[in-house]
C-alpha positions in Angstrom: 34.8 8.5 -71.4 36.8 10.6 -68.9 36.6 9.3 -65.4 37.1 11.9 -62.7 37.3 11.6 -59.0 35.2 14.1 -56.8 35.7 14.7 -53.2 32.5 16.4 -51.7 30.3 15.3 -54.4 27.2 15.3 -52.3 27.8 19.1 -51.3 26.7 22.4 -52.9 30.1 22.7 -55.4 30.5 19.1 -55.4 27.1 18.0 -56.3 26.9 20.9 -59.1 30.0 20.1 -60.4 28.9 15.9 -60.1 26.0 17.2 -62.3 27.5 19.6 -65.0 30.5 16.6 -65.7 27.7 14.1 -65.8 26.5 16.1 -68.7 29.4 16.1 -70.8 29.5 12.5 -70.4 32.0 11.6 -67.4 32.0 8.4 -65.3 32.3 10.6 -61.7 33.6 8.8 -59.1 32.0 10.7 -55.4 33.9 10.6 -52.5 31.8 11.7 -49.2 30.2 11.2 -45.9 26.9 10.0 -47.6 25.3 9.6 -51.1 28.5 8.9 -53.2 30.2 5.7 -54.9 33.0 5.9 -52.1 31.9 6.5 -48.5 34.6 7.8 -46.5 35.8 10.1 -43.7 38.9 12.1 -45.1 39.4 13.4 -41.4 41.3 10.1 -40.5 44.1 8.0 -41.9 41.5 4.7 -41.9 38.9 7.3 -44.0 41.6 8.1 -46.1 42.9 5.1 -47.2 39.4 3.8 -47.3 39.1 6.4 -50.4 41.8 5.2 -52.1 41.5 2.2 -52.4 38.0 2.3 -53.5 38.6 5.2 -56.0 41.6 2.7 -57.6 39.5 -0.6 -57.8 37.0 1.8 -59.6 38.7 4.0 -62.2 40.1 0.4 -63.1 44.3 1.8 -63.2 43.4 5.5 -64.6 42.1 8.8 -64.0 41.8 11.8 -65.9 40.4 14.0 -63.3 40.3 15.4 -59.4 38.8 17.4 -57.6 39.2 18.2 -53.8 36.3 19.6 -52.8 35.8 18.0 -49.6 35.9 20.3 -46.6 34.4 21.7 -43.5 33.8 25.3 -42.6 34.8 27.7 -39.9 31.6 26.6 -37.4 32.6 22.7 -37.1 34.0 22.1 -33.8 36.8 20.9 -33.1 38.6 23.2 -35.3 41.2 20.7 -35.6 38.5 19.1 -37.7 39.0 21.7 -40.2 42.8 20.7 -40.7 41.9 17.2 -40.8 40.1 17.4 -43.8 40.3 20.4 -45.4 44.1 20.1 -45.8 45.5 16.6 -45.1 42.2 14.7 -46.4 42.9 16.7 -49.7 46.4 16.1 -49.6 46.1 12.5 -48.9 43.7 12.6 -52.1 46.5 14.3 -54.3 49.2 12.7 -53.3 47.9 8.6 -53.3 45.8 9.5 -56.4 48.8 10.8 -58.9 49.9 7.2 -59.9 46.5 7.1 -61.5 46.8 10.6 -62.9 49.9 9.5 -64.5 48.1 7.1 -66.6 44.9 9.1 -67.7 44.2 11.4 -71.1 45.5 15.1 -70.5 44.8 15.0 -66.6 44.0 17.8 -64.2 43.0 18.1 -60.9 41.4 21.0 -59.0 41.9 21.6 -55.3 39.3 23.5 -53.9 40.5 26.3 -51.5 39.2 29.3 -50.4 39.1 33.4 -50.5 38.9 33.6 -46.8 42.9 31.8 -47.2 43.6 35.7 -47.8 41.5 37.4 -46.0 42.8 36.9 -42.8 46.7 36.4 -41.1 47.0 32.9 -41.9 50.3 33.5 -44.0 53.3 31.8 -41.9 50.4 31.3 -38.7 51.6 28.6 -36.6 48.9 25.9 -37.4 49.9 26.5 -41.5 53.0 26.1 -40.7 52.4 22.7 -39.4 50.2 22.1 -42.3 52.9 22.9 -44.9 55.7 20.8 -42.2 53.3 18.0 -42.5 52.8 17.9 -38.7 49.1 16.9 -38.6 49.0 15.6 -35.2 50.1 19.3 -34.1 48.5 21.2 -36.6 45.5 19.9 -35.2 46.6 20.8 -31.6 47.5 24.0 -32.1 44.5 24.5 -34.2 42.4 23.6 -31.1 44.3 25.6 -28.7 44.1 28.6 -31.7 43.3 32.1 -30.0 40.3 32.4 -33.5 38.7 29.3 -33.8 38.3 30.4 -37.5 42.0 29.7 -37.8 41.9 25.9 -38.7 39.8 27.1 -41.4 42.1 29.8 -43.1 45.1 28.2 -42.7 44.4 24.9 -43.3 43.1 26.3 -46.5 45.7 29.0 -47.0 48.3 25.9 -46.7 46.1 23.7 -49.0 46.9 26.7 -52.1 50.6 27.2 -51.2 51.0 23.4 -51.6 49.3 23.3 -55.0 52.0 26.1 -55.9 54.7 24.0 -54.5 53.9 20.8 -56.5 53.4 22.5 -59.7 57.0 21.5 -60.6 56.3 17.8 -59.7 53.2 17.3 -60.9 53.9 19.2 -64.2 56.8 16.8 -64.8 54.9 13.9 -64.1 52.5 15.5 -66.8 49.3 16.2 -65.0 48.1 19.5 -64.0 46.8 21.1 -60.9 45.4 24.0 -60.1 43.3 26.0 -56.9 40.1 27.6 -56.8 39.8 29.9 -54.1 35.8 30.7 -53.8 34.1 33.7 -52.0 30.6 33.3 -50.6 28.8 30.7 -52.1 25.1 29.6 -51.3 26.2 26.4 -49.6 25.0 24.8 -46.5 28.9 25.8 -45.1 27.9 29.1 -46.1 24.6 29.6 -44.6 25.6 27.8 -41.2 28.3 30.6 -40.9 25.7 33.1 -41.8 23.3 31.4 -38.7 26.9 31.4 -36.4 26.7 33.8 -33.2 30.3 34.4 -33.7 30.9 33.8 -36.8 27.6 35.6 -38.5 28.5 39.1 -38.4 31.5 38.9 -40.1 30.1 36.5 -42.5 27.1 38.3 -43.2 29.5 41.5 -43.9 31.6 39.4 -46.4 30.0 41.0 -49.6 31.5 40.7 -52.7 31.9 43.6 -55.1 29.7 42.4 -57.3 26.9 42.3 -54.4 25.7 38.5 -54.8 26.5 35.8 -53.1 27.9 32.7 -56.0 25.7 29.9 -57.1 27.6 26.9 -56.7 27.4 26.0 -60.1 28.8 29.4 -60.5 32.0 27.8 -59.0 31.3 24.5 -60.9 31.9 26.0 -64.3 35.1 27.3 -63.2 36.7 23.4 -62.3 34.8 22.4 -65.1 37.1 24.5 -67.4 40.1 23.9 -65.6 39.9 20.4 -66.0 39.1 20.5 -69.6 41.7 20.7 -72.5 40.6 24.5 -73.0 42.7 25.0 -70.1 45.7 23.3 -71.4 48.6 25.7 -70.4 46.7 26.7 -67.4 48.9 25.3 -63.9 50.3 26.0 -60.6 47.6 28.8 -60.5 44.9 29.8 -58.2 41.7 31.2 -59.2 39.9 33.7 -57.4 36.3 33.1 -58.2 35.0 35.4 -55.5 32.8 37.8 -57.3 36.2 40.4 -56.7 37.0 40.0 -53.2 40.7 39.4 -53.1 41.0 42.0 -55.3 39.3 44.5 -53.4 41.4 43.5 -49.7 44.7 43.0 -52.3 44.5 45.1 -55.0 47.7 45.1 -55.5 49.2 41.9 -54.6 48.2 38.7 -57.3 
């Protein structure tokens, strides 16, 4: 039985993706707020650590899977709260979890990022920077202090993809894979609440894909699912753009 560790497995990916691996016949391990085997705030160090330990005594020396999903969207105030979890909470994750990785059958793991990493001017922005330095007490500050208050969003998520590129070459020697998926609008409660958003609302509400639907989450479910899986076997250091053709549409010519 492949045991699998799943931050945000109470929300809209999470929970779909808790459900489809279920299925196939994986021990899950949830990591959130509320509803999960491990209850934990990945915005602080105690939260954090809380996590890992737990997630250790219970996958019992091994795991074959993780997923980051855990994260909060652009209208949670303070923004800082964004960086806190949606890049160091998932780093923390990757980082203290790998020893365990090491030790599973054909591991993977799946950080969960976002299209809106390129959708806005989050590529060397100050607060990404910081991310990508490390600096989380002033990523969060200048996150805060941040002109767009949808900045601690994009670049903590824009940072959270360029370190899965970065470790592909450590991870891949320690024999695990890892991979980004970088969804578009998906029918979560982070995605209505930006919808609802005075500020936020019209520019989320003109965010259409392509394709003219808005994603299921287990739309974006299926898509870990595979890149977990052994079909996915060569598959690393990548992101994945499952954003009904978004990216593609504001770079068509950048990939």
């Amino acid at each position: 039985m492949a045991v699998i560790a799943v931050s945000g497995s109470a929300g809209g990916i999470g929970s779909a993706l808790r459900d489809l691996l279920t299925c196939e016949g994986a021990q899950v391990i949830g990591i959130d707020l509320h509803d999960a085997e491990v209850i934990a705030d990945l915005g602080g160090e105690a939260g954090r650590a809380q996590a890992l330990a737990e997630v250790t005594r219970l996958a019992r020396g091994r795991l074959d899977g993780l997923v980051c999903a855990a994260g909060v969207g652009g209208t949670v105030r303070p923004p800082a709260r964004m960086v806190a979890v949606n890049y160091f909470g998932a780093l923390a994750l990757m980082e203290g979890l790998l020893p365990l990785l090491r030790e599973g059958e054909r591991p993977a793991a799946v950080a969960v990022a976002s299209v809106s990493a390129t959708s806005g001017p989050w590529r060397g922005h100050p607060v990404e920077a910081a991310c990508l330095a490390g600096d989380e007490p002033l990523a969060c500050r200048l996150a805060d202090a941040a002109e767009n208050p949808y900045a601690g969003y994009g670049c903590s998520k824009h940072a959270l993809a360029v370190r899965v590129r970065r470790l592909a070459g450590e991870w891949g020697a320690a024999g695990v894979r890892l991979n980004a998926v970088a969804p578009g609008p998906v029918d979560t409660a982070l995605h209505r609440a930006a919808l609802e958003d005075p500020v936020l609302g019209p520019r989320a509400r003109a965010f259409v894909p392509p394709l003219g639907v808005t994603a299921e989450p287990e739309e974006i479910a299926r898509v870990i699912q595979f890149l977990l899986s052994p079909a996915a076997s060569f598959v690393h250091g990548s992101v994945w753009f499952a954003d009904g053709g978004c990216d593609a549409v504001m770079r068509p010519n950048l990939f």
